[in-house]
N, C-alpha and C positions, 0 to 999 in steps of 0.2 A: 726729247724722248721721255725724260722722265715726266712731263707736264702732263704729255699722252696717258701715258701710265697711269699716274693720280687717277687722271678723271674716268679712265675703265674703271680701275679700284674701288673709287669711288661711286661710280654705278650701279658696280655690280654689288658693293655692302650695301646701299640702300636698296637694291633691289630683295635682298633676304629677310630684309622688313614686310616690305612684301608678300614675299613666299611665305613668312611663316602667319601672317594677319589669314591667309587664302587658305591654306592648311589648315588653322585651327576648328576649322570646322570638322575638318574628315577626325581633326583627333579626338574633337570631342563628342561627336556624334558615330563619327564610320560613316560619313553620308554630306551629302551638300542641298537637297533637297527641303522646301520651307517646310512641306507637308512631312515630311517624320522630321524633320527638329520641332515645329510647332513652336516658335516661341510667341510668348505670350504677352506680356508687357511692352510696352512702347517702347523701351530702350534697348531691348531685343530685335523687338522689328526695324529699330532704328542701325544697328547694330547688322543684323544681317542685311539690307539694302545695302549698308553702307560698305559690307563685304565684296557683297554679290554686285554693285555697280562701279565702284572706285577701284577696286583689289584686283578681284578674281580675273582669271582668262585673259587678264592685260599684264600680269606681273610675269609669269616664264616666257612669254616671247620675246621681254627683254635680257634674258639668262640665254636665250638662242642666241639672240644678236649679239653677245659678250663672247658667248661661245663660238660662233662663228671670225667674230673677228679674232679671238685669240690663236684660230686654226690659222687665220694667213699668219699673224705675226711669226710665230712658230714656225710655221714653213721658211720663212723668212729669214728666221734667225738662222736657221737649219743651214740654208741653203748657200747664207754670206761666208759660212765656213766652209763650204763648197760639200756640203753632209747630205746624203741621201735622207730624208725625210719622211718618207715611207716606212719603214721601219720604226721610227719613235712613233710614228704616228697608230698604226697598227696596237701596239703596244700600249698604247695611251686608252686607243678605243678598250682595247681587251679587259682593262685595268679600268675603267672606268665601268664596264660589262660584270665585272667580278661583285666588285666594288656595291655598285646596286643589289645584283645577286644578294650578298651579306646581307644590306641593308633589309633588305625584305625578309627574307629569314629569319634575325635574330633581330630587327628593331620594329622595323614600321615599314606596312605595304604601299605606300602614297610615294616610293622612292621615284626621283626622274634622273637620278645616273645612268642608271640602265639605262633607257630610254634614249640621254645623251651619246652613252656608248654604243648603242645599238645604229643610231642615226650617226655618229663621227663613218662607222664601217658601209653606210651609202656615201656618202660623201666622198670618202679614198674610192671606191669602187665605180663613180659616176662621174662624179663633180668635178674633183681636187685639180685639176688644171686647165678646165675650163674659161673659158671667158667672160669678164663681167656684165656683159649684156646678157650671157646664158645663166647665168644665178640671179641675173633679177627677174628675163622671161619665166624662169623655172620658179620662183619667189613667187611671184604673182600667181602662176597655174594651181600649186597648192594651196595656196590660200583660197584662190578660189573653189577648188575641190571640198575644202575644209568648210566652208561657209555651211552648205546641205548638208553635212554632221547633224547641224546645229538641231534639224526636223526633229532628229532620230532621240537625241539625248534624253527626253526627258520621258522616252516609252521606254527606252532601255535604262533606265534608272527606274523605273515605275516594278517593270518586270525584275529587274534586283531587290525589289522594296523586302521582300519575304528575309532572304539570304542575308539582307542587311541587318533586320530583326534579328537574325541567328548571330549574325557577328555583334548586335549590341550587348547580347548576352553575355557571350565570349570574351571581352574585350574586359567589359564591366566586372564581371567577377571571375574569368579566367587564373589558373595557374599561368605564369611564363611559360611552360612547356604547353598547356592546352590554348593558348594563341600564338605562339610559334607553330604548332601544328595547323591551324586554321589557315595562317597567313599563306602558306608554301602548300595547302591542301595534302598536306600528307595525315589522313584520319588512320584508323586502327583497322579498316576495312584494308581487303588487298587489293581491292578495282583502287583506292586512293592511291596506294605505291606505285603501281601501274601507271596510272595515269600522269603523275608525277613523272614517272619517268620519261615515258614516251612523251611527254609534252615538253622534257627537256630535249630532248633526242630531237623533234622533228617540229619543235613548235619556235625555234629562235628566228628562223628566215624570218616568219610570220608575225613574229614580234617588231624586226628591222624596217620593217618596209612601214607598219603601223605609226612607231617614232618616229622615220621619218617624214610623213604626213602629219605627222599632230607638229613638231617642231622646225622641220625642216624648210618651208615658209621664210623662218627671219634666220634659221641658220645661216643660209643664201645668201640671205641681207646681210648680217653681218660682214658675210665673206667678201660681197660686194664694197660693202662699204670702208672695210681694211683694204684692199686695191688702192681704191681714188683715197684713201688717208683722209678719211674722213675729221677725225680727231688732231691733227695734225692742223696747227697755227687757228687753231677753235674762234679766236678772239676776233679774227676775220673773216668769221663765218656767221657774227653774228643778225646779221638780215635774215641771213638763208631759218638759222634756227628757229627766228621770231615769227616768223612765216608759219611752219610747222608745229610750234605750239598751239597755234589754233584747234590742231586736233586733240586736244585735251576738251576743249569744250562740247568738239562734236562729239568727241568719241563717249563723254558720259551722257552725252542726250541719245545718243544711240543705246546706250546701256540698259540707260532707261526705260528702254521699250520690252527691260525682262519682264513688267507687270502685264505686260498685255500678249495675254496667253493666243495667239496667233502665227501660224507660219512667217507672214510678213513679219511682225515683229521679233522673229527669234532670228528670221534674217537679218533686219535691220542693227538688233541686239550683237549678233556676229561681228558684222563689219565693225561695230562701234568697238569692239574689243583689241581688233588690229588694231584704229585708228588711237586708239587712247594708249597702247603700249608705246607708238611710234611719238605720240607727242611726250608722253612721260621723258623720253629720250632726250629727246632736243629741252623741253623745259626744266631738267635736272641739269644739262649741259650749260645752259644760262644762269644755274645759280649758282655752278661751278664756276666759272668765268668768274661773278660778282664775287662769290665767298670763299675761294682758291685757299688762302691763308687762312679764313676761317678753321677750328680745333675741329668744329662740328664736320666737318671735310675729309679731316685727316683721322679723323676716328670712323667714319664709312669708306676709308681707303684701307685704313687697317680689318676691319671687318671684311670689307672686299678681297686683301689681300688673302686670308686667311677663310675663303667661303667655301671650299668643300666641307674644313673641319669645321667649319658655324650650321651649316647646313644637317651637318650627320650629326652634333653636339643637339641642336635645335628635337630634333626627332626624339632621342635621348631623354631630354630633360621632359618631353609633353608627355612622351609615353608615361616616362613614370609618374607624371600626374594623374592622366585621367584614367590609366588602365590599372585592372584590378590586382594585378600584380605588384603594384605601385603603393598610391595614395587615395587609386580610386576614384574619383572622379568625373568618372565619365557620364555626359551626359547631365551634371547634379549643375552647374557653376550658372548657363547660362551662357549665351553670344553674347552678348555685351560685357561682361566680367572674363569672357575666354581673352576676347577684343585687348580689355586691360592688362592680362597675364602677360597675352605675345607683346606687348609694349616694354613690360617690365623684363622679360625673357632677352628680348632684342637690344634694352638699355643696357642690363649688364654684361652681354655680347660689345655692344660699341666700347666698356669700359676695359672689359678683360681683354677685349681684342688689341686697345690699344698699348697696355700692359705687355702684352705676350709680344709684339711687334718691337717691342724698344728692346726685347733679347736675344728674339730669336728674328730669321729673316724669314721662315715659311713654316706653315703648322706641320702639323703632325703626320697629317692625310696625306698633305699636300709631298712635303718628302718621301710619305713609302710611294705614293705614285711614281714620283719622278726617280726616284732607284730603278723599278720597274720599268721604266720611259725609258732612261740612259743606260740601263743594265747595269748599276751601279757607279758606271763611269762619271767624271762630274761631267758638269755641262757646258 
């Protein structure tokens, strides 16, 4: 069990490598788009392919898959105590729904707790004892739903172009209060209060159902794939894994197909995004295997261990670089020096994280959560 463990741990810290390589764009821009970053030099454009084919839209549908399988474990654990599970579970979502809330509020709007919390509250309410044939039929139907997104994205970014200009401003030489007001749309007008409100009031279903289409795909999976114990005796699984790496190659030549501004290829682009998350999985799981005892291991276990609070720390630390409330920066560094920052951001994460793990046995986040999950009770 604890082998299992590691190599989730593990996953999931080198998964927030990831996250935050794909983020740095939105931090340093407010956008992901090439046509307003513009970058100009080769090592920029080298830099943003390198985001936008290798990273992007393949890195959180491995945090679904984590997420989902931690949902069975959990039940599981629940359950061997013979503990109603519903209840923590509820409670996790709520806490995870809050949790983002904040985040958006007072740090950075690119949060996916919400999102996760929003999506945990279909899953109790649809899923949660389902059959593992029906979280993969249902696995597959949204992805496939999700594929035709892919049309939409780049008119409905086109049409945000203006709005994003307004926030580059903001961002860049904003007070902290006049981009906490931007981020939650509460302006000085009173149609903004209003709206604010009533879009908390009657806009959360509409948010639920949205998270669980954008993530809900490989939650499934996960959930699927904690049933048959996926991670469970890994070491005699490795045919099956080797097999499945192969979609690392497909899925970046599918990626590839972002230069070719065509329906077919933003579909093709699509699928290559599944396909390259799912091989990331299995060929991170093989180097686990090979490098189990490896330091480099147990320092992406420790990161993992501890990845809400690296996650919300991460947001933290880029704000206060590029935004003007900061150090400023927004917008001035460049994708390819952003590229370099998140490296060194994420290194001293692997350090401190494994620092913090020889004291304590869970962050900081990660315990008010879990007070809130148990009701203070232990666990």
């Amino acid at each position: 069990m604890k082998k299992r463990m590691e190599v989730l741990d593990s996953l999931r810290g080198f998964s927030l490598l990831g996250i935050l390589i794909a983020n740095m764009l939105y931090f340093q821009y407010g956008t992901i788009t090439k046509e307003e970053i513009e970058p100009s030099t080769w090592w920029d454009q080298a830099a943003f392919y390198f985001t936008k084919i290798v990273v992007e839209a393949s890195v959180y549908p491995i945090f679904g898959f984590l997420f989902g399988y931690g949902i069975i474990l959990f039940v599981g654990s629940l359950e061997k105590r013979e503990l109603n599970a519903r209840g923590p579970l509820w409670r996790r979502a709520i806490g995870l729904v809050v949790l983002g809330a904040l985040h958006i509020a007072f740090v950075w709007d690119g949060d996916i707790l919400l999102t996760y919390g929003a999506a945990l509250i279909m899953i109790i309410l649809f899923f949660l004892k389902r059959q593992v044939k029906t979280w993969l039929v249902w696995s597959g139907i949204l992805a496939g739903l999700m594929l035709p997104s892919m049309f939409y994205k780049e008119n409905l970014l086109a049409l945000l172009a203006e709005e994003a200009d307004k926030a580059a401003v903001i961002f860049s030489s904003g007070t902290y209060l006049e981009v906490m007001q931007h981020r939650i749309g509460l302006g000085d007008d009173e149609f903004g209060l209003i709206f604010w409100i009533v879009g908390l009031a009657i806009g959360f279903i509409l948010v639920a159902v949205m998270a669980f289409f954008a993530v809900g795909s490989f939650i499934l999976l996960g959930m699927a794939a904690a049933k048959v114990d996926l991670f469970n005796d890994i070491e005699q699984k490795q045919r099956l894994l080797k097999r499945v790496t192969w979609l690392v190659p497909v899925g970046l030549l599918c990626k590839a197909f972002l230069v070719w501004e065509h329906p077919v290829g933003t579909l093709i682009y699509g699928f290559g995004t599944y396909a390259l998350a799912i091989g990331y999985i299995a060929l991170f799981t093989l180097l686990f295997i090979k490098l189990k005892d490896h330091k480099i291991m147990h320092r992406f276990a420790s990161v993992g261990r501890l990845s809400l609070s690296n996650y919300l720390l991460q947001s933290i630390i880029c704000t206060t670089i590029f935004y003007g409330y900061g150090f400023g920066y927004f917008g001035k560094l460049g994708v390819a020096l952003g590229l370099v920052l998140a490296l060194i951001v994420y290194g001293l994460q692997l350090v401190g994280s494994r620092l913090y793990v020889q004291r304590f046995s869970i962050g900081p986040v990660e315990w008010l959560l879990r007070k809130f999950v148990y009701l203070g009770k232990a666990k």
